[in-house]
C-alpha positions as CSV (number, residue, x, y, z in Angstrom):
1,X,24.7,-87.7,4.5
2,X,26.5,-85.0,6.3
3,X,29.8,-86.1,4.9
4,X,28.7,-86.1,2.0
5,X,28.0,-82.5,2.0
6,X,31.0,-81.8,3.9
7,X,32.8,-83.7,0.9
8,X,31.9,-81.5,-1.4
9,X,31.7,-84.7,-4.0
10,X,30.5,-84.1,-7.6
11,X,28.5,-87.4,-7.2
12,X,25.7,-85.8,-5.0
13,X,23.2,-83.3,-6.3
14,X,19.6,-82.2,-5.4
15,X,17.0,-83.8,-5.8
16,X,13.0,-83.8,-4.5
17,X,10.3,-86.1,-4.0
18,X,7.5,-83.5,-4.8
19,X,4.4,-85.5,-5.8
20,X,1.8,-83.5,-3.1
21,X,-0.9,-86.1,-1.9
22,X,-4.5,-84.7,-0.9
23,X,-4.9,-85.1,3.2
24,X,-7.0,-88.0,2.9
25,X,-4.6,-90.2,1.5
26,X,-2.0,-89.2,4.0
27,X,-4.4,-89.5,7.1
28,X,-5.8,-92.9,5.9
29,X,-4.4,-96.7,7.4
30,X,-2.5,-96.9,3.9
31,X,-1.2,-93.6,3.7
32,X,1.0,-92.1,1.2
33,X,4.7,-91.8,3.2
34,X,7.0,-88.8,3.2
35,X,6.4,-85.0,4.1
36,X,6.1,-82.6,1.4
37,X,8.8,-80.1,1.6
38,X,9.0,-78.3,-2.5
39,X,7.8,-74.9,-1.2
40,X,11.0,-74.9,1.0
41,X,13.3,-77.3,-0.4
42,X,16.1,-75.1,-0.1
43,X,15.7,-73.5,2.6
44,X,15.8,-77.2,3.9
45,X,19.2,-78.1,2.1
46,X,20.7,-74.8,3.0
47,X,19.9,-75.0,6.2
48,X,21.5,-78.2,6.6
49,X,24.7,-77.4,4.6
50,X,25.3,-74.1,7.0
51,X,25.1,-76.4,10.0
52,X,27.3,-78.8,8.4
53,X,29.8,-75.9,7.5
54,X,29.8,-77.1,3.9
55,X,28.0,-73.5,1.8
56,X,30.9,-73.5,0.0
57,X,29.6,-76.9,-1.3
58,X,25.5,-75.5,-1.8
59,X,25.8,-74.3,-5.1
60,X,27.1,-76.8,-6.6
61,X,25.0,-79.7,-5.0
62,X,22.1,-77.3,-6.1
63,X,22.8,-76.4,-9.6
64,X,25.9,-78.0,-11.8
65,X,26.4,-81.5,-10.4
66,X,23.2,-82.8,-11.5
67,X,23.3,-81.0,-15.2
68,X,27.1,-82.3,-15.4
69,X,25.9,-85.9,-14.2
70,X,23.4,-85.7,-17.3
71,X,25.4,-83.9,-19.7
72,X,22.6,-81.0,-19.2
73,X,23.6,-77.5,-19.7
74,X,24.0,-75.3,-16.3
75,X,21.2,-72.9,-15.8
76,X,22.5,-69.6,-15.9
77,X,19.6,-68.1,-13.8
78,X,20.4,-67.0,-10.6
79,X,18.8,-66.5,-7.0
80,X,19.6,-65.0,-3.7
81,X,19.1,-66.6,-0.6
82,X,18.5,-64.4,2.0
83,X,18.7,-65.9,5.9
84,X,16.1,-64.4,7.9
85,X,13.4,-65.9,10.2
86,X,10.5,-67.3,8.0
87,X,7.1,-69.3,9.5
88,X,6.8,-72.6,7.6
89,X,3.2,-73.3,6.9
90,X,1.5,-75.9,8.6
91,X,-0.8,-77.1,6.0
92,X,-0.8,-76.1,1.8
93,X,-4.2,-76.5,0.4
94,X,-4.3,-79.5,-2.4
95,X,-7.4,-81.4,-3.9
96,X,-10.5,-81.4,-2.4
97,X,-9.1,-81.2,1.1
């Protein structure tokens, strides 16, 4: 996965698994796999192409290689990413849990 960040490859975009399951299903003998990570998602990926010295790479990944895969229009929006110390939360309220 790293090198394909470090590639820089217009065949790799972002993508998420963000389908938040209530506590109960995760904590059960048949849980529901993965961790939920949307409310930091890229943080997460950021992070990950700084250590792999690919943020030239980020933007791309992030925002045209997926609408260009699709034939989609590039969002024209913009955001700033600003790196400073930030507490992840443990737990995010969902359902009845």
């Amino acid at each position: 996965l790293l090198n394909a960040i470090r590639s820089g490859s217009n065949k790799f975009f972002l993508g998420t698994d963000s389908a938040a399951h209530p506590k109960d299903a995760k904590e059960s003998s048949c849980g529901c796999a993965g961790v939920f990570t949307a409310h930091a998602a890229l943080e997460f990926y950021v992070q990950a192409f700084e250590e792999a010295g690919a943020l030239e790479h980020f933007e791309n990944f992030c925002s045209k290689n997926g609408p260009n895969f699709y034939g989609l229009p590039i969002n024209e929006n913009k955001i700033k990413l600003v790196k400073k110390k930030q507490q992840i939360v443990k737990e995010i309220p969902f359902g009845n849990n």
